[in-house]
C-alpha positions as CSV (number, residue, x, y, z in Angstrom):
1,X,148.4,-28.5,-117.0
2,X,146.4,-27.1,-114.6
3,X,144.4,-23.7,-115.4
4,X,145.5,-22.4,-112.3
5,X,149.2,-23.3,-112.6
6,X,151.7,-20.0,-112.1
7,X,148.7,-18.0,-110.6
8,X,148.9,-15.9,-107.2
9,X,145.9,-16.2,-104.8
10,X,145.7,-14.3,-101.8
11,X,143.2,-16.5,-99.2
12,X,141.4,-15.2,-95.9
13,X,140.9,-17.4,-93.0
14,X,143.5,-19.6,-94.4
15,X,143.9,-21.5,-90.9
16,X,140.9,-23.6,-91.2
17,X,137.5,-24.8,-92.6
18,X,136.7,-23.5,-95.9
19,X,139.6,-21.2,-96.7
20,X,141.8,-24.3,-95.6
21,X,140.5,-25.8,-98.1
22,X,140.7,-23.5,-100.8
23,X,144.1,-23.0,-99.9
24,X,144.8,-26.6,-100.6
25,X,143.2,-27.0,-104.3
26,X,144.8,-24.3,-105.0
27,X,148.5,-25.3,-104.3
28,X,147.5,-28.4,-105.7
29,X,146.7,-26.8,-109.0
30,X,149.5,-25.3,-109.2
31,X,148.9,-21.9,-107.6
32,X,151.0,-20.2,-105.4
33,X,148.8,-19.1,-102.6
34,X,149.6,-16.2,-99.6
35,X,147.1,-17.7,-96.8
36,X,145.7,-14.4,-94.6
37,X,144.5,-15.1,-90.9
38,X,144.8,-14.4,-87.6
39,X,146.1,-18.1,-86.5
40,X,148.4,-20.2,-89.1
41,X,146.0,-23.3,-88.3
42,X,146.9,-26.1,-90.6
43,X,147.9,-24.1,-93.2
44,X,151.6,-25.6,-93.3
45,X,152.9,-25.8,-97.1
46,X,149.4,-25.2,-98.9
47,X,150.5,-21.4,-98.9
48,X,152.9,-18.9,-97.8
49,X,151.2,-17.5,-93.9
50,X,150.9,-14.1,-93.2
51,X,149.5,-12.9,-90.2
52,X,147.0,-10.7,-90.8
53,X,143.6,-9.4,-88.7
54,X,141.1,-7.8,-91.7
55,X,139.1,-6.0,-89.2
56,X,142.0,-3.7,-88.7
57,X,143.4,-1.5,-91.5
58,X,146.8,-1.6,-90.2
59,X,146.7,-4.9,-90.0
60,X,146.0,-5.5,-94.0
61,X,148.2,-3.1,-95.0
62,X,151.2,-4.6,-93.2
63,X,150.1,-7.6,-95.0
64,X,150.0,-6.4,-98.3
65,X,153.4,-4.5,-97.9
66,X,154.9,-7.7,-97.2
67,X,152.9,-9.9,-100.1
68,X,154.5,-6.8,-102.8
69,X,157.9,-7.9,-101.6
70,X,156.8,-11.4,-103.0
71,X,154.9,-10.7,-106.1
72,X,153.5,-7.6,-108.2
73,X,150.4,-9.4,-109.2
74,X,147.6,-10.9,-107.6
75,X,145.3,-13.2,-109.8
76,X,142.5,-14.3,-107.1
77,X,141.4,-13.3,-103.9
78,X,139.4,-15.6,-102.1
79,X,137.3,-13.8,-99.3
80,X,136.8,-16.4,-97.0
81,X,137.3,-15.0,-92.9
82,X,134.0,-14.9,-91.3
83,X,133.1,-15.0,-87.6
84,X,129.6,-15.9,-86.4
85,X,127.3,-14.9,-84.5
86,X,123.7,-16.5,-82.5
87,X,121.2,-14.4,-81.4
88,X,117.8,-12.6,-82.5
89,X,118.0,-8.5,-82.6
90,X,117.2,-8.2,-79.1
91,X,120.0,-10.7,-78.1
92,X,122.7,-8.6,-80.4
93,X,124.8,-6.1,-78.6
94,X,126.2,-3.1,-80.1
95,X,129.7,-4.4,-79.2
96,X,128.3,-7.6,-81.2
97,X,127.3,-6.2,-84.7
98,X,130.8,-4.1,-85.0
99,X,132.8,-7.3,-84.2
100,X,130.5,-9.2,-86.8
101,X,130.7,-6.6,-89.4
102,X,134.1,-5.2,-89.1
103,X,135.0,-8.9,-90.3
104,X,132.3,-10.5,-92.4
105,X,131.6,-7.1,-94.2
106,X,134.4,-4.2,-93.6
107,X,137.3,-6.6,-93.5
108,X,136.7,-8.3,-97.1
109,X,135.6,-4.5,-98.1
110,X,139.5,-3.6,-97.1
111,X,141.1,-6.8,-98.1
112,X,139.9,-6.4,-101.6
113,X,140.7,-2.7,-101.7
114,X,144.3,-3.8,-100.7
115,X,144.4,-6.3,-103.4
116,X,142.6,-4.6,-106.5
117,X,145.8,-2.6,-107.6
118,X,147.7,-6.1,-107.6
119,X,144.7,-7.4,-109.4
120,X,144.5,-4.9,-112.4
121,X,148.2,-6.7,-113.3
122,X,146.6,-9.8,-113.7
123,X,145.1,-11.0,-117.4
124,X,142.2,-13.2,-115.6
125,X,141.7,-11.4,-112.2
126,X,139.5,-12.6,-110.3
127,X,137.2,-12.1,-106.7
128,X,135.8,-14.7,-104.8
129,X,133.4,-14.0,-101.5
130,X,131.8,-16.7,-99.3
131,X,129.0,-15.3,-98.1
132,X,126.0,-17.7,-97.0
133,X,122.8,-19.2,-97.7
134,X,121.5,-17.1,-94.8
135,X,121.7,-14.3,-96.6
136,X,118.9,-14.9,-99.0
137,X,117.3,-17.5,-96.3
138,X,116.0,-16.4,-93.0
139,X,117.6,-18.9,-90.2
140,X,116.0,-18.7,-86.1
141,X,118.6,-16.9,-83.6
142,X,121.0,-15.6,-86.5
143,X,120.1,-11.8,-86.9
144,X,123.3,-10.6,-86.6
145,X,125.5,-13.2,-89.0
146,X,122.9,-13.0,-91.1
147,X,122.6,-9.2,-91.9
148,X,126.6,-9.5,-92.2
149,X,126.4,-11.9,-95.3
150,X,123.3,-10.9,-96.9
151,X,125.4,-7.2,-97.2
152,X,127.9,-9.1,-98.3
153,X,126.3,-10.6,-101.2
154,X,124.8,-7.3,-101.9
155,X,128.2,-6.1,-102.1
156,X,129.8,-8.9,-104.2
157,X,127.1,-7.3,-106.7
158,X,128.7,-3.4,-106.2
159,X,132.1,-4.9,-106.8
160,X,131.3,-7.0,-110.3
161,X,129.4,-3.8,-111.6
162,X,132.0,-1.6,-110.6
163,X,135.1,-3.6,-112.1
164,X,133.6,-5.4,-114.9
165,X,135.2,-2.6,-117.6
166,X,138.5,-3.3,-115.9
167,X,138.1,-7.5,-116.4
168,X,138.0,-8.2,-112.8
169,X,135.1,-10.9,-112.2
170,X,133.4,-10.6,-108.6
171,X,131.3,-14.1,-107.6
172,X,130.1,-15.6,-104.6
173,X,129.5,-18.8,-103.0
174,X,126.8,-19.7,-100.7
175,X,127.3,-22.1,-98.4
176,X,124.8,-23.9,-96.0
177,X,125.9,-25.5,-92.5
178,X,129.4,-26.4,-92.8
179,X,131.6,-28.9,-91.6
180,X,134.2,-26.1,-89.6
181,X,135.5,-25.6,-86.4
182,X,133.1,-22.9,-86.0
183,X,130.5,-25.1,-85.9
184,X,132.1,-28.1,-83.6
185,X,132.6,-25.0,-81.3
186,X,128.8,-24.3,-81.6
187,X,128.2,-27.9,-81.1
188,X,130.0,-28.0,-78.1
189,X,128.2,-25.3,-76.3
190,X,125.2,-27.3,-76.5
191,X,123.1,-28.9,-74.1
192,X,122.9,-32.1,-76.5
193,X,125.6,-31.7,-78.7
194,X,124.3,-35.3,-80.5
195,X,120.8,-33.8,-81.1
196,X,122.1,-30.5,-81.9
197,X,123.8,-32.1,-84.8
198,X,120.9,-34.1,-86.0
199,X,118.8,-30.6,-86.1
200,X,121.1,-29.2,-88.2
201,X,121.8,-31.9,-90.7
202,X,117.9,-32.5,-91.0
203,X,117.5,-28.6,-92.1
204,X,119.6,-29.9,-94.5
205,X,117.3,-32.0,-97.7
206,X,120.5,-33.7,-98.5
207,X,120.7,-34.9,-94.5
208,X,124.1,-33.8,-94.0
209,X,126.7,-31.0,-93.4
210,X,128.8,-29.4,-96.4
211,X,132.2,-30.1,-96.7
212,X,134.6,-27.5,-96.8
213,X,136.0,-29.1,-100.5
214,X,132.6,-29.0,-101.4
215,X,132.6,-25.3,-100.8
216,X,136.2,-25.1,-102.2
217,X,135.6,-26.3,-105.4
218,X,133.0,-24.3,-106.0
219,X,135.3,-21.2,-105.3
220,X,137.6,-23.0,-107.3
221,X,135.2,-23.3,-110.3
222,X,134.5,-19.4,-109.8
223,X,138.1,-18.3,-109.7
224,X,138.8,-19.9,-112.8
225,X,140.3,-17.9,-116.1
226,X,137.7,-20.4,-118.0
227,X,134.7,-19.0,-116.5
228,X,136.0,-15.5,-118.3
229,X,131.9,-14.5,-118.8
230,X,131.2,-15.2,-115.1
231,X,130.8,-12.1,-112.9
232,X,127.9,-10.9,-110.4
233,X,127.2,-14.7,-110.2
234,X,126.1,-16.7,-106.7
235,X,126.5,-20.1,-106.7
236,X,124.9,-21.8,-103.4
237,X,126.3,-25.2,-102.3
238,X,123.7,-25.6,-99.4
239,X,122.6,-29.6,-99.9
240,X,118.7,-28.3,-101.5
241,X,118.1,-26.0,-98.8
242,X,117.3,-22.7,-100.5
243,X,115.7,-24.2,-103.3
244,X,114.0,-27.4,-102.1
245,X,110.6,-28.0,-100.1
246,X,110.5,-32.2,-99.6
247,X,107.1,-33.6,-98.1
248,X,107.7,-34.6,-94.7
């Protein structure tokens, strides 16, 4: 039997890419996962949809009114919804980094207020943010999505120090370039879409993309009740490319 079997995950960006995923493993395990996001995507029977937008507060409280009809406990949230953002500083409009932020950094902020009371319930809760390797790695034409993770991470830290009396564990992942729809969107947009590709997977030592169930499982491993000693830890699933420098 599953670890995971008769747990209750909450999952942001549920629709696609990463949180798709996670969404997934999870039912498979055995969990029964409430999949937040704007758009149901693929979600289908990995998890029960609700329609939620966590840059608005209405919008996540609506959402958590309607997951207490369902359940009075929530054993893992997965912080997953992200938008990007390509640019340098002087690109970046105002308009720009409070669309970025409001999601990336205010919207798992209020997610995981909404879900802490549920989570205090549980006897292994647990807190999951993907944040990125750009936010301990400094990426060309990404100041904005950058500054959103790398607070992000900073805050995954202020949430495991200030619930680690109460038993709630607060992780993050780290991924590098991803294979998402984001990214085939950014692709598109791109002079040379081929060659685009080939940039990106060649930042990468491994000399390919992460997979969203790469990225999954490592939430996965994170959310766990047997990784009980594991809080204010970052795991990075990036292919090498924080930590390795190959010879040419």
């Amino acid at each position: 039997m599953s670890e995971f079997s008769g747990l209750v995950a909450v999952v942001t960006g549920a629709g696609s890419g990463i949180g798709l995923a996670v969404s997934r493993l999870l039912t498979q395990a055995g969990a029964k996962v409430f999949g937040i996001d704007v758009n149901q995507g693929e979600l289908g029977s990995s998890g029960t949809y609700i329609n939620c937008d966590i840059s608005d507060s209405a919008s996540v409280t609506a959402a958590f009114d309607a997951i207490k009809t369902e359940t009075p406990v929530i054993d893992i949230l997965a912080n997953i919804a992200g938008i990007g953002a390509i640019g340098t500083v002087e690109d970046a409009t105002d308009a720009e980094w409070q669309k970025v932020l409001q999601v990336n950094v205010v919207g798992a902020s209020r997610v995981s207020a909404a879900a802490i009371p549920l989570l205090r319930k549980s006897k292994s809760p647990a807190i999951v943010n993907v944040c990125s390797i750009a936010a301990i790695a400094g990426f060309p034409k990404r100041a904005v999505y950058s500054a959103s993770k790398g607070a992000l991470l900073s805050l995954t830290l202020a949430m495991a120090a200030d619930h680690v009396k109460e038993g709630i564990r607060v992780n993050a992942v780290n991924p590098s370039t991803t294979e998402t729809p984001w990214i085939d969107r950014l692709l598109s947009k791109a002079d040379d879409p081929k060659a685009e590709r080939a940039n990106l997977e060649a930042r990468q030592p491994m000399g390919r993309l992460v997979s969203p169930v790469e990225v999954a499982s490592a939430v996965l491993y994170l959310a766990s009740p047997n990784q009980a000693s594991t809080t204010g830890s970052i795991i990075s699933v990036d292919g090498g490319t924080q930590g390795l420098r190959l010879p040419k």
